[in-house]
Kinemage of the C-alpha trace (Angstrom):
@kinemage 1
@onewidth
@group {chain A} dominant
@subgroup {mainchain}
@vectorlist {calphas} color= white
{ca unk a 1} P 3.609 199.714 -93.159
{ca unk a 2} L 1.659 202.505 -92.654
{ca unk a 3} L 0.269 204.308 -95.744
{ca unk a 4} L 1.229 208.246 -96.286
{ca unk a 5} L -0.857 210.760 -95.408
{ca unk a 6} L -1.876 213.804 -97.254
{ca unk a 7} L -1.160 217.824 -95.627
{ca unk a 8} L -5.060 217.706 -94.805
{ca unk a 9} L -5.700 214.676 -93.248
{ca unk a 10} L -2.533 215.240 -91.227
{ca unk a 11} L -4.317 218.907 -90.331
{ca unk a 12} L -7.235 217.577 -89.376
{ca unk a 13} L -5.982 214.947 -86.750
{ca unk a 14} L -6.114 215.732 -82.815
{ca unk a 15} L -2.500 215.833 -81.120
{ca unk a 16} L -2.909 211.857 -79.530
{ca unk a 17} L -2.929 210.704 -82.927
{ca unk a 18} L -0.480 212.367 -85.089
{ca unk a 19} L 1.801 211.242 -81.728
{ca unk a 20} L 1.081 207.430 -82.839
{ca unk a 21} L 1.871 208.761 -86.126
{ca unk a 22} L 5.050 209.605 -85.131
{ca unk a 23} L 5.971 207.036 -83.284
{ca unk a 24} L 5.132 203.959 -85.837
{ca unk a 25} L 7.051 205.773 -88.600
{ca unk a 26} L 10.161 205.699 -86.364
{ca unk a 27} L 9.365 202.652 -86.021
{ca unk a 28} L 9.510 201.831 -89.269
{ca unk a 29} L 12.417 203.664 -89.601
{ca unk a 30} L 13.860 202.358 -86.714
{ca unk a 31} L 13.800 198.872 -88.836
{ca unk a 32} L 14.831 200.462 -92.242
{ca unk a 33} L 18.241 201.197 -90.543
{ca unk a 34} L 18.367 197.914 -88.564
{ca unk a 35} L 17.980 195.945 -92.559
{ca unk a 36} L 20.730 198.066 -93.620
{ca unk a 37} L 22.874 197.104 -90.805
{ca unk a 38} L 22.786 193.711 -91.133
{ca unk a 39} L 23.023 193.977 -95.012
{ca unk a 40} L 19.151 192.834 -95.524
{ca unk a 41} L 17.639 194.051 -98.968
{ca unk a 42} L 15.181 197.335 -98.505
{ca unk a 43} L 13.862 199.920 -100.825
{ca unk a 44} L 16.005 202.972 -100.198
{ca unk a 45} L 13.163 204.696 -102.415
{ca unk a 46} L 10.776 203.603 -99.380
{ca unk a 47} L 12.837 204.876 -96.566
{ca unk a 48} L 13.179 208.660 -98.588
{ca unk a 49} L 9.163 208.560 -98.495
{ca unk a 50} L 8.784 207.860 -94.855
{ca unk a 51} L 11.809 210.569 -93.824
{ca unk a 52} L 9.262 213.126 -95.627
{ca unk a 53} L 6.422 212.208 -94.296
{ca unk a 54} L 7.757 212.125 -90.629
{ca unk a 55} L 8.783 215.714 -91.349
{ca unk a 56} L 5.988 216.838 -92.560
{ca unk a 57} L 4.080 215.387 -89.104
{ca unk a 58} L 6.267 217.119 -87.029
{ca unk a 59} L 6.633 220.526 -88.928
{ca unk a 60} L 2.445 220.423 -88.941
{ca unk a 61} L 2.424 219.349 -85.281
{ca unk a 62} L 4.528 222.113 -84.103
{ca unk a 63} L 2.400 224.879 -85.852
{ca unk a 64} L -0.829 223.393 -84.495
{ca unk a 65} L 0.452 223.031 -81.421
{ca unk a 66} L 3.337 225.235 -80.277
Protein backbone atom coordinates (compact mmCIF):
# COMPACT_ATOMS: atom_id res chain seq x y z
CA UNK A 1 0.00 0.00 0.00
CA UNK A 2 0.99 3.20 -0.78
CA UNK A 3 1.11 5.79 2.05
CA UNK A 4 -1.16 9.17 1.68
CA UNK A 5 0.12 12.11 0.60
CA UNK A 6 -0.27 15.54 1.94
CA UNK A 7 -1.94 18.78 -0.52
CA UNK A 8 1.87 19.94 -0.80
CA UNK A 9 3.74 17.14 -1.64
CA UNK A 10 1.00 16.26 -4.12
CA UNK A 11 1.63 20.16 -5.48
CA UNK A 12 4.95 19.83 -5.77
CA UNK A 13 5.14 16.59 -7.97
CA UNK A 14 5.74 16.82 -11.93
CA UNK A 15 2.68 15.40 -14.07
CA UNK A 16 4.66 11.64 -14.78
CA UNK A 17 4.41 11.05 -11.25
CA UNK A 18 1.19 12.03 -9.79
CA UNK A 19 0.08 9.71 -13.13
CA UNK A 20 1.78 6.60 -11.21
CA UNK A 21 -0.01 8.01 -8.38
CA UNK A 22 -3.04 7.53 -9.92
CA UNK A 23 -2.71 4.57 -11.34
CA UNK A 24 -1.41 2.37 -8.14
CA UNK A 25 -4.30 3.76 -6.06
CA UNK A 26 -6.74 2.28 -8.62
CA UNK A 27 -4.94 -0.31 -8.26
CA UNK A 28 -5.42 -0.67 -4.96
CA UNK A 29 -8.78 0.05 -5.37
CA UNK A 30 -9.14 -2.07 -8.11
CA UNK A 31 -8.35 -4.98 -5.35
CA UNK A 32 -10.47 -3.40 -2.49
CA UNK A 33 -13.55 -4.16 -4.72
CA UNK A 34 -12.22 -7.52 -6.02
CA UNK A 35 -11.98 -8.65 -1.70
CA UNK A 36 -15.41 -7.51 -1.44
CA UNK A 37 -16.56 -9.55 -4.26
CA UNK A 38 -15.43 -12.61 -3.27
CA UNK A 39 -16.47 -11.91 0.42
CA UNK A 40 -12.61 -11.53 1.64
CA UNK A 41 -12.25 -9.39 4.94
CA UNK A 42 -10.96 -5.55 4.17
CA UNK A 43 -11.01 -2.37 6.09
CA UNK A 44 -13.87 -0.39 4.61
CA UNK A 45 -12.22 2.52 6.79
CA UNK A 46 -9.08 1.93 4.36
CA UNK A 47 -10.87 1.99 1.11
CA UNK A 48 -12.80 5.65 2.30
CA UNK A 49 -9.03 6.96 2.74
CA UNK A 50 -7.77 5.94 -0.61
CA UNK A 51 -11.26 7.24 -2.53
CA UNK A 52 -10.07 10.75 -0.95
CA UNK A 53 -6.89 10.72 -1.70
CA UNK A 54 -7.41 9.67 -5.42
CA UNK A 55 -9.66 12.72 -5.55
CA UNK A 56 -7.66 14.92 -4.24
CA UNK A 57 -4.77 13.77 -7.07
CA UNK A 58 -6.97 14.31 -9.70
CA UNK A 59 -8.78 17.60 -8.57
CA UNK A 60 -4.87 18.98 -8.00
CA UNK A 61 -3.81 17.49 -11.34
CA UNK A 62 -6.44 19.14 -13.30
CA UNK A 63 -5.69 22.69 -11.87
CA UNK A 64 -1.96 22.27 -12.48
CA UNK A 65 -2.45 21.05 -15.56
CA UNK A 66 -5.63 21.92 -17.48
Amino acid sequence: MTKTLSKEEIRAMDEEKIDEQILAIKKILFEFRMKQATKQSFKPHILKIYKRQLAQIMTIQHEKFQ
